[in-house]
Backbone as a chain_set.jsonl record, in Angstrom:
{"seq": "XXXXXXXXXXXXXXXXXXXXXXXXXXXXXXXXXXXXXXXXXXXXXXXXXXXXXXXXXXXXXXXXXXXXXXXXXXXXXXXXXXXXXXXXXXXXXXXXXXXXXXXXXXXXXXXXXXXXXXXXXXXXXXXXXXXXXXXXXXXXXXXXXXXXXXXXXXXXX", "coords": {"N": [[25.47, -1.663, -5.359], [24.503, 0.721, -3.474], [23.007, 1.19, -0.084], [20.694, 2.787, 0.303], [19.961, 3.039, -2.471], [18.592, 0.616, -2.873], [16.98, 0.108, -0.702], [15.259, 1.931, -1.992], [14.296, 0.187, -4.156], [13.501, -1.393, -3.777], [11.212, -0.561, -3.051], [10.333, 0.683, -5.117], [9.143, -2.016, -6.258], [7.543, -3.022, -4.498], [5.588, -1.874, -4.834], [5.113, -0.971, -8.29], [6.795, -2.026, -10.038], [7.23, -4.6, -11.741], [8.804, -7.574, -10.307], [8.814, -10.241, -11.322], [8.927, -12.252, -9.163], [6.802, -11.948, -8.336], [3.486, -10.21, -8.5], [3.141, -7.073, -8.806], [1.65, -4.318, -6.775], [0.055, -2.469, -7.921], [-0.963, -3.732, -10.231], [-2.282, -5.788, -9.256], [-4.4, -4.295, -8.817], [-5.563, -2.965, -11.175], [-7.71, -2.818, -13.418], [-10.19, -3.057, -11.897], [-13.592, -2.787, -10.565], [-15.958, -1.064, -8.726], [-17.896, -2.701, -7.866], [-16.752, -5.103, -7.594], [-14.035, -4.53, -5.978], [-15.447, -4.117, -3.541], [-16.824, -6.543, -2.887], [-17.289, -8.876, -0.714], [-16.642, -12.578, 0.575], [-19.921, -14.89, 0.744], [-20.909, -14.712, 3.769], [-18.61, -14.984, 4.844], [-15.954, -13.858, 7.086], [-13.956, -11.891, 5.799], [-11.638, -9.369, 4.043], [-12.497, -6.748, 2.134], [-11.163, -5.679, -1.291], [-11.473, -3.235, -1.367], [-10.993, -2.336, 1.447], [-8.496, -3.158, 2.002], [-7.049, -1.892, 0.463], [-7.378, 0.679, 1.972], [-6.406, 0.057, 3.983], [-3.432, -0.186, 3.721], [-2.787, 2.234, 2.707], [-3.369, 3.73, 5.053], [-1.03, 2.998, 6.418], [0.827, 3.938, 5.208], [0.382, 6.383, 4.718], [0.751, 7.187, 6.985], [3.631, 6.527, 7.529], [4.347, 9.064, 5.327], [3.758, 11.626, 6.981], [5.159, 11.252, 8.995], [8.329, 11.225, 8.176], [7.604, 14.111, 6.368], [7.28, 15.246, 8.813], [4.458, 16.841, 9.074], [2.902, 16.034, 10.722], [0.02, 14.994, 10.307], [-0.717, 12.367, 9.992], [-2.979, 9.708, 9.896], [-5.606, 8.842, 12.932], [-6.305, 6.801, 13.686], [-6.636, 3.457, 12.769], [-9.075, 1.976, 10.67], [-9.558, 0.984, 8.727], [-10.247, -1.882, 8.675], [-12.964, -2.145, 8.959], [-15.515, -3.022, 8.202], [-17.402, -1.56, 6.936], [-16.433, -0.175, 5.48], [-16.733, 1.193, 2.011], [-16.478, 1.896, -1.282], [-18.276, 4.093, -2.917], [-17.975, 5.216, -5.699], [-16.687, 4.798, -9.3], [-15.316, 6.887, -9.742], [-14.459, 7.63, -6.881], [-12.99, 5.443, -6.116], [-11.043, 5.627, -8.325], [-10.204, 8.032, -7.117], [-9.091, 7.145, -4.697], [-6.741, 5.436, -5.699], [-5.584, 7.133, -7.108], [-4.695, 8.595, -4.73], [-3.322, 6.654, -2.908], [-0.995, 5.898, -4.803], [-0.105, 8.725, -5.016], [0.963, 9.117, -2.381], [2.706, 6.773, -2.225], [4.508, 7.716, -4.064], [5.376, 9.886, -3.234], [6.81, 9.307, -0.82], [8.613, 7.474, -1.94], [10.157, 9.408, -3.519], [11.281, 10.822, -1.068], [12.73, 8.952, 0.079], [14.944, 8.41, -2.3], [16.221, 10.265, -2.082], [17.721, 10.001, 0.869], [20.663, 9.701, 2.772], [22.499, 6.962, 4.117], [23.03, 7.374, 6.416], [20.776, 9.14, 7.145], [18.533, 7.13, 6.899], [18.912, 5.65, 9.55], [17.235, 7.485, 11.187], [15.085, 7.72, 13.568], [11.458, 7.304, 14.201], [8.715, 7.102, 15.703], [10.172, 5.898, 17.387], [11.125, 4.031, 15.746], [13.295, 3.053, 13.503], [13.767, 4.495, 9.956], [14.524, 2.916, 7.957], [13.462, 0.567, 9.087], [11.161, 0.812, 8.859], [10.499, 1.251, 6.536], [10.942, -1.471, 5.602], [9.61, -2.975, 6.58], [6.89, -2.108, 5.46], [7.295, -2.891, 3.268], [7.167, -5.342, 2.782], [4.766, -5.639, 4.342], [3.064, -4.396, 1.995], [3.834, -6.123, 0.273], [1.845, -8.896, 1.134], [-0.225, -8.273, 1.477], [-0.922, -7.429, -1.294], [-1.267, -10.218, -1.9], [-2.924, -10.822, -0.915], [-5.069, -9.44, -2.351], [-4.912, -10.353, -4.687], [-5.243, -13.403, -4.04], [-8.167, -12.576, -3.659], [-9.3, -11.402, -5.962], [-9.058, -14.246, -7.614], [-10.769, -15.813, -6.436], [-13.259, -14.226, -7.002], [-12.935, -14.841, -10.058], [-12.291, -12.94, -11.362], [-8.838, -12.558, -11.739], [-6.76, -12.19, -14.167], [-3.794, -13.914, -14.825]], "CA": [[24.275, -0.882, -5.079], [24.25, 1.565, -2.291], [21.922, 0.852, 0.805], [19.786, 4.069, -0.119], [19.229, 2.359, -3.843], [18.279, -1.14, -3.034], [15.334, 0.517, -0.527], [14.27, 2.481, -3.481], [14.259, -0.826, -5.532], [12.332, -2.851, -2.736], [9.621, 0.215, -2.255], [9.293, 0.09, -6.082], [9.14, -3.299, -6.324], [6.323, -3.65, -4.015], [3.8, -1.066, -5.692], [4.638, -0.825, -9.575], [7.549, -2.542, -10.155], [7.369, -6.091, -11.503], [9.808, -8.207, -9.682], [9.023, -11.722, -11.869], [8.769, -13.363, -8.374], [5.448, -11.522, -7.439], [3.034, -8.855, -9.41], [3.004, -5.54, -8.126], [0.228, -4.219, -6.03], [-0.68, -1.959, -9.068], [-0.973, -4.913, -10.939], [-3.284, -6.625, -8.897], [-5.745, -3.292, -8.562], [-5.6, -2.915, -12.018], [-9.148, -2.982, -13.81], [-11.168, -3.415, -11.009], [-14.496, -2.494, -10.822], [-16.635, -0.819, -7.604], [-18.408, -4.536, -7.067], [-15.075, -5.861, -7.388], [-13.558, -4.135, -4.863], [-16.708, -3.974, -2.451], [-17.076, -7.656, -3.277], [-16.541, -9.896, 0.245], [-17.213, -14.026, 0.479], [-20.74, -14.627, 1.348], [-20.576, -14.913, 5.347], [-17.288, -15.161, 5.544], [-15.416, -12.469, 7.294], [-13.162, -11.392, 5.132], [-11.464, -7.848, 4.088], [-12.467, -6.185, 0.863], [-10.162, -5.142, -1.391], [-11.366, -1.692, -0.85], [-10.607, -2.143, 3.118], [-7.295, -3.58, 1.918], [-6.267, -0.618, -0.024], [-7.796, 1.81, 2.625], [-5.317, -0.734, 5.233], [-1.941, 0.042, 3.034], [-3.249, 3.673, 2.493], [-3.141, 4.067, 6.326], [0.559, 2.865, 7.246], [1.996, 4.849, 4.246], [0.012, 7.633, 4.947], [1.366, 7.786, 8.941], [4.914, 6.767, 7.256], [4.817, 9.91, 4.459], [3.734, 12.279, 7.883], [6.497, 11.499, 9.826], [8.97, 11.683, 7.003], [7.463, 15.087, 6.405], [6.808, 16.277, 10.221], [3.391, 17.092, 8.454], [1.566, 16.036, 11.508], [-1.358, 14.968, 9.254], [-0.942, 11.074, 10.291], [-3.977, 9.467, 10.5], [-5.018, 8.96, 13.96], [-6.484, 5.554, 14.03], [-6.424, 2.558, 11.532], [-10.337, 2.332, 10.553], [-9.558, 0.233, 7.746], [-11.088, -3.043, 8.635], [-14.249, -1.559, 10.01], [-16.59, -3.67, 7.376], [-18.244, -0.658, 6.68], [-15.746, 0.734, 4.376], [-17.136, 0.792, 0.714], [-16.477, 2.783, -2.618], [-19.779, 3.929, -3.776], [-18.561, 5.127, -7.212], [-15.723, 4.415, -9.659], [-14.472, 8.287, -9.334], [-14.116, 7.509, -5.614], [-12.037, 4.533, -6.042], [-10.173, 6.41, -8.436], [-9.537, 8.819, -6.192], [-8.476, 6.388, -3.786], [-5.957, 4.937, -6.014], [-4.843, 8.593, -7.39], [-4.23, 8.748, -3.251], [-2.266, 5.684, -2.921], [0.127, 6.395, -6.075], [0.522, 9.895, -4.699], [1.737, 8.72, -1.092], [3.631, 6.117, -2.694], [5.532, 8.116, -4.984], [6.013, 10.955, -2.3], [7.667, 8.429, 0.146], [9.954, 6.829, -2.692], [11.511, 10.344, -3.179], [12.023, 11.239, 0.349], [13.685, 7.543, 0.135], [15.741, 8.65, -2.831], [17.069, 11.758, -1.592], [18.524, 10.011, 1.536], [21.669, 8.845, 2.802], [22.389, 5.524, 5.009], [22.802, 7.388, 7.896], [19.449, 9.407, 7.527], [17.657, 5.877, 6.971], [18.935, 5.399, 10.671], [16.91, 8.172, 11.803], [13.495, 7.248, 13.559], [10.097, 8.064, 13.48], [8.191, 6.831, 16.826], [10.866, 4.539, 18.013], [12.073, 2.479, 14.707], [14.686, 3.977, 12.603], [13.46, 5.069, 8.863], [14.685, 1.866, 7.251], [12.922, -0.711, 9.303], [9.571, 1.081, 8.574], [10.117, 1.548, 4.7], [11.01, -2.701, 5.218], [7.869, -3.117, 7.297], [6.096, -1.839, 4.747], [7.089, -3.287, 1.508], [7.27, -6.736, 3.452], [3.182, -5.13, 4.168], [2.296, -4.49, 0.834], [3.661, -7.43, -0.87], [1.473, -9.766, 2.029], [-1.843, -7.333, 1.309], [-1.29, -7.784, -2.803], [-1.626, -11.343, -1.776], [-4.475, -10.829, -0.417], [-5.789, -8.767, -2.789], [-5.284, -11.118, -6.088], [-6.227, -14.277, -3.708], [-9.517, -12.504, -3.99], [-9.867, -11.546, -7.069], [-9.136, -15.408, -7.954], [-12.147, -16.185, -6.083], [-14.184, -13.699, -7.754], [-12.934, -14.756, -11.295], [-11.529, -11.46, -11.601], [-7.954, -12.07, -11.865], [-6.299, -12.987, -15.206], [-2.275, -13.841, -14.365]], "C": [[24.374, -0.339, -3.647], [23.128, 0.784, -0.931], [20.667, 1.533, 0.409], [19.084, 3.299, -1.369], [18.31, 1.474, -3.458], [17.096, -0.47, -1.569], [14.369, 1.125, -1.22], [13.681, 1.519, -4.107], [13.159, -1.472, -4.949], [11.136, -1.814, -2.991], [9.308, -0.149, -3.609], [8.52, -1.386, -6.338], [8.188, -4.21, -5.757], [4.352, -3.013, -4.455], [3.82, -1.261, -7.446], [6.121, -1.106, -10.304], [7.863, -4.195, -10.393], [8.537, -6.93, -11.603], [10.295, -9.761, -10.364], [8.919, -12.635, -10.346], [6.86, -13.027, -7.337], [4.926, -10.352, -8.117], [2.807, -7.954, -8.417], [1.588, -4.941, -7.46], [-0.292, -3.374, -7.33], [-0.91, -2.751, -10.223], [-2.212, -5.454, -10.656], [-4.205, -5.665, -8.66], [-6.164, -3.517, -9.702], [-7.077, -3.644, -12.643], [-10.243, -3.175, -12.856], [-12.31, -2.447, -10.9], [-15.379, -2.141, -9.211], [-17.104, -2.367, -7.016], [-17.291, -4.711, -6.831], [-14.473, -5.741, -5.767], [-14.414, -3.792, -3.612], [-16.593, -5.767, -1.937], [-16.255, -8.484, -1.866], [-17.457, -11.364, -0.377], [-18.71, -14.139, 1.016], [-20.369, -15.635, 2.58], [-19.236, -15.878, 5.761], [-16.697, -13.348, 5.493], [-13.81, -12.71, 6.684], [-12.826, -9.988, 4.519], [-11.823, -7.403, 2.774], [-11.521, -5.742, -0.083], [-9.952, -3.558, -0.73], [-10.626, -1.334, 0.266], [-9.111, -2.241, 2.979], [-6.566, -2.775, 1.496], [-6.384, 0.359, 0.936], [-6.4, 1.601, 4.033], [-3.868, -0.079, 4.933], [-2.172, 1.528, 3.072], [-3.028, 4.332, 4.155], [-1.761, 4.102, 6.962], [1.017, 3.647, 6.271], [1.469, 6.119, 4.473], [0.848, 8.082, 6.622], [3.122, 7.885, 8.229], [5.07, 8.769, 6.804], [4.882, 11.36, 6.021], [5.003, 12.378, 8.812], [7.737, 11.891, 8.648], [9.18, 13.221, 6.568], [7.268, 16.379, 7.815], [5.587, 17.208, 9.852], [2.525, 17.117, 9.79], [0.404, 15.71, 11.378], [-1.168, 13.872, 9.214], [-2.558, 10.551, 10.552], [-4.01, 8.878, 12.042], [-5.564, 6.862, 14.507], [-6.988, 5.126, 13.026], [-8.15, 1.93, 11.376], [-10.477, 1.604, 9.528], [-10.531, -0.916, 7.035], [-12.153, -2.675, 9.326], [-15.495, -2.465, 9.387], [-17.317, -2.897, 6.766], [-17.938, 0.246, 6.042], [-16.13, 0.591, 3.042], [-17.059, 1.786, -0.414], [-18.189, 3.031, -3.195], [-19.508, 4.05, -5.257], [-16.959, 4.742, -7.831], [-14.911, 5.792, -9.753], [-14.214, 8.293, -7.831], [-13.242, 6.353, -5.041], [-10.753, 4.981, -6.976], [-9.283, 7.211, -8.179], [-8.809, 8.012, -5.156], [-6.883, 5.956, -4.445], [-4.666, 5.951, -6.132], [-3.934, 8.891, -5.987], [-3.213, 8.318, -3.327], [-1.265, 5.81, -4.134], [0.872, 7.601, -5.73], [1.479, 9.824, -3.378], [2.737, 8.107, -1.269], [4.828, 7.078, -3.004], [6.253, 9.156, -4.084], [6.771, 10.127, -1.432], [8.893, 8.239, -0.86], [10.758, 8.103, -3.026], [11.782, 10.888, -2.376], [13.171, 10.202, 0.194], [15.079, 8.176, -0.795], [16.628, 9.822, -2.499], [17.91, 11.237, -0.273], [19.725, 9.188, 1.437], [21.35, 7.549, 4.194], [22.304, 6.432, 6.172], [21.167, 8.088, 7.916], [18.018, 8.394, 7.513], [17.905, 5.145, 8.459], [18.076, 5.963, 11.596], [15.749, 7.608, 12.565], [12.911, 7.996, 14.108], [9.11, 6.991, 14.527], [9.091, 5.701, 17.507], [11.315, 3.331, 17.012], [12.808, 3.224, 13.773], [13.906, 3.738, 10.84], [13.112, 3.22, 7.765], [13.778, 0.549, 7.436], [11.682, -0.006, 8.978], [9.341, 0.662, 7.353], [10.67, -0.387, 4.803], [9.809, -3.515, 5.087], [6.875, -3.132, 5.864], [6.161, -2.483, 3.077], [6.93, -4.938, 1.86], [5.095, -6.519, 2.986], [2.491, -4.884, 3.225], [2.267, -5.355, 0.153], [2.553, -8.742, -0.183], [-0.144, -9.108, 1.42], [-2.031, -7.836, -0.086], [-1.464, -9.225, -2.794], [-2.63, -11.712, -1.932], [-5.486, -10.337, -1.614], [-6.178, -9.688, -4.495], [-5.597, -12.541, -5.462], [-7.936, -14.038, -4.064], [-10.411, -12.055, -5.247], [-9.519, -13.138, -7.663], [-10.071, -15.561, -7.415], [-13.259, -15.641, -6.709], [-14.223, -14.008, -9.432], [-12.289, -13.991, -11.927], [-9.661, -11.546, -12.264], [-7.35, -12.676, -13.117], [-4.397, -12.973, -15.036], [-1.617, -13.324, -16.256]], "O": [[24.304, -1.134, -2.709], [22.563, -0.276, -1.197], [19.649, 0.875, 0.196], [17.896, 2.978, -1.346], [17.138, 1.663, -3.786], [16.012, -0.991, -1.831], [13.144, 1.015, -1.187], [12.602, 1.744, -4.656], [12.162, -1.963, -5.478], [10.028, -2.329, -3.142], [8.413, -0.967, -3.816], [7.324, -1.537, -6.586], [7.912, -5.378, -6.031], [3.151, -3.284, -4.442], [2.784, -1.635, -7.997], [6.495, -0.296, -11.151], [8.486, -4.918, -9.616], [9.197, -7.072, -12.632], [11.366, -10.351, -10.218], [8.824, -13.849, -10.522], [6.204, -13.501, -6.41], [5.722, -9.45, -8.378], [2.311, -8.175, -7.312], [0.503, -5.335, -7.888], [-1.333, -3.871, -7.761], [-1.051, -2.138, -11.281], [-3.104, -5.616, -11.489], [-5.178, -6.204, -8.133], [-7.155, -4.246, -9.739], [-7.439, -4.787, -12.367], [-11.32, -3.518, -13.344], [-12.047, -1.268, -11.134], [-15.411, -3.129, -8.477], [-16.724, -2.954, -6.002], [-16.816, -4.434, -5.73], [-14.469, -6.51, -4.807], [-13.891, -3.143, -2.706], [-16.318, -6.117, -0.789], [-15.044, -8.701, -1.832], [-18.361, -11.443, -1.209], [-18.855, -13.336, 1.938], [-19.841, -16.748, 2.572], [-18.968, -16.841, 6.479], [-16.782, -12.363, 4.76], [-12.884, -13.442, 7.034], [-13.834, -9.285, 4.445], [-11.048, -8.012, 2.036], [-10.681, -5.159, 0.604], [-9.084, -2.964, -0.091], [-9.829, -0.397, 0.312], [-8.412, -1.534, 3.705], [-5.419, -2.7, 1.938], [-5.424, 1.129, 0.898], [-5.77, 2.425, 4.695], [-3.236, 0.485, 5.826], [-1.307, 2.016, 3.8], [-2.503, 5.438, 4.288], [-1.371, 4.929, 7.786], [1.99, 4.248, 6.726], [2.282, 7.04, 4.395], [1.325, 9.13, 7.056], [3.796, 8.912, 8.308], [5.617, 9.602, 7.527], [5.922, 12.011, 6.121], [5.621, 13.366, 9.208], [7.876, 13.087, 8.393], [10.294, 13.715, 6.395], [7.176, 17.605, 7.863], [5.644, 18.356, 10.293], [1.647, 17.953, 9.999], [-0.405, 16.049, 12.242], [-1.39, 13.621, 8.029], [-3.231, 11.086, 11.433], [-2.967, 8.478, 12.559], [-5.178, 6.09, 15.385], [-7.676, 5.823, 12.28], [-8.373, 1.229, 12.363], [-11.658, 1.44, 9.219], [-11.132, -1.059, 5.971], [-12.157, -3.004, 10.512], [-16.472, -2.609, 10.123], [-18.036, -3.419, 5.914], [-18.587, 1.271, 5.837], [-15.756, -0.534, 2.711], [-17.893, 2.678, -0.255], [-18.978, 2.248, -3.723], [-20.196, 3.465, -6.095], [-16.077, 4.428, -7.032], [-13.692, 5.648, -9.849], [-13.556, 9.295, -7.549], [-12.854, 6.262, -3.877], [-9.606, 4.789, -6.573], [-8.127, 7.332, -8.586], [-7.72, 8.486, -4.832], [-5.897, 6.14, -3.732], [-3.514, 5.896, -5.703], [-2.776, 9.306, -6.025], [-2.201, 8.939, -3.655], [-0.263, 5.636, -3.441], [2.075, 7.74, -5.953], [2.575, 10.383, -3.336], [3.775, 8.49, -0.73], [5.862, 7.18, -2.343], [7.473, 9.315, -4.121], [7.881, 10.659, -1.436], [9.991, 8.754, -0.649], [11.978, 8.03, -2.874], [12.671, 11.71, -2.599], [14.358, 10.528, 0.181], [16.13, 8.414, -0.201], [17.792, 9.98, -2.865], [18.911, 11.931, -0.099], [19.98, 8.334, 0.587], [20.366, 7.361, 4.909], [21.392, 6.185, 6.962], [20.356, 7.571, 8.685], [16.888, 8.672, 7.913], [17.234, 4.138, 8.688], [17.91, 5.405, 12.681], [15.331, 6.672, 11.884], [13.29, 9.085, 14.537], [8.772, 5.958, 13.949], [8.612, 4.73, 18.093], [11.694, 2.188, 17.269], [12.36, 4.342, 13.518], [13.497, 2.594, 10.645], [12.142, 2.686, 7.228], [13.419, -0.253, 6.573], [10.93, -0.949, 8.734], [8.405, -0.042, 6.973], [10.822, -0.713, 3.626], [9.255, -4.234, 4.255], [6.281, -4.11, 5.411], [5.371, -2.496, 2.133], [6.511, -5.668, 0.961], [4.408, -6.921, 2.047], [1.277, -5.057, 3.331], [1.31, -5.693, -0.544], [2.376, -9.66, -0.984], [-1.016, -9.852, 0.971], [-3.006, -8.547, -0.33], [-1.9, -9.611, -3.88], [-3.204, -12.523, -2.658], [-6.597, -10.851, -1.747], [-7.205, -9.681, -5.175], [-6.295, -13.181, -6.248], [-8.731, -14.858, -4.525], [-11.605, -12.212, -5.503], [-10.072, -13.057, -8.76], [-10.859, -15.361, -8.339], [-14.21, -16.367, -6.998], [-15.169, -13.622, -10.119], [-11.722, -14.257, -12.987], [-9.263, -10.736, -13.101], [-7.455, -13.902, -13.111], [-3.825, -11.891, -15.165], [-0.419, -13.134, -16.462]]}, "num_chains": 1, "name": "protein.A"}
């Protein structure tokens, strides 16, 4: 397997790709419901899923920008603000529709390069360690994200 492949394999592998050693972050969204994903501990600070998707939605969104020299990075991570909330299930939709679209646009920039253009970097870290960063970052978040639907009841393995 190439170098180029086996970052393809990892990026899938952390959104919609089940690995058998860990379910896929589209796995663990999967059926969720506005409460659901609104849904924190009572008075405990803790992140929503929503916030949690809005969190991953932020570093892949700055990744796909540089990648593209788009310029259209967000400019600050707003994520965990507490005050982030889906009001309807077409607005979490959309959210997801987001995240799938960023995704998928990153994984074929990914596929189209070679080893040396995975050297390149993109504020001071070369291509590769970001797209590691990040699947390291999503599989740690989907943690998070089916820890809490186990608390809510929500998650069926």
């Amino acid at each position: 397997m190439m170098i180029t492949e086996w970052y393809v394999d990892a990026w899938d592998s952390c959104f919609d790709k089940e690995s058998g050693w860990y379910p896929s972050l589209e796995r663990g969204l999967h059926g969720l419901t506005v409460a659901q994903i609104n849904w924190r501990l009572d008075g405990k600070e803790m992140n929503t899923i929503y916030e949690l998707v809005n969190h991953i939605l932020f570093y892949k969104s700055t990744l796909l920008s540089g990648l593209t020299d788009a310029g259209d990075a967000p400019s600050s991570d707003t994520s965990f603000s507490n005050v982030l909330a889906a009001n309807t299930e077409e607005e979490w939709e959309e959210t997801i529709a987001k995240l799938k679209n960023i995704h998928t646009r990153i994984r074929e920039k990914l596929a189209r390069m070679s080893e040396q253009d995975l050297q390149n970097e993109l504020d001071g870290v070369t291509i590769s360690q970001w797209v590691s960063d990040l699947v390291r970052h999503d599989i740690y978040h989907t943690g998070q994200i089916i820890f809490i639907r186990k608390l809510q009841g929500s998650w069926t393995a």
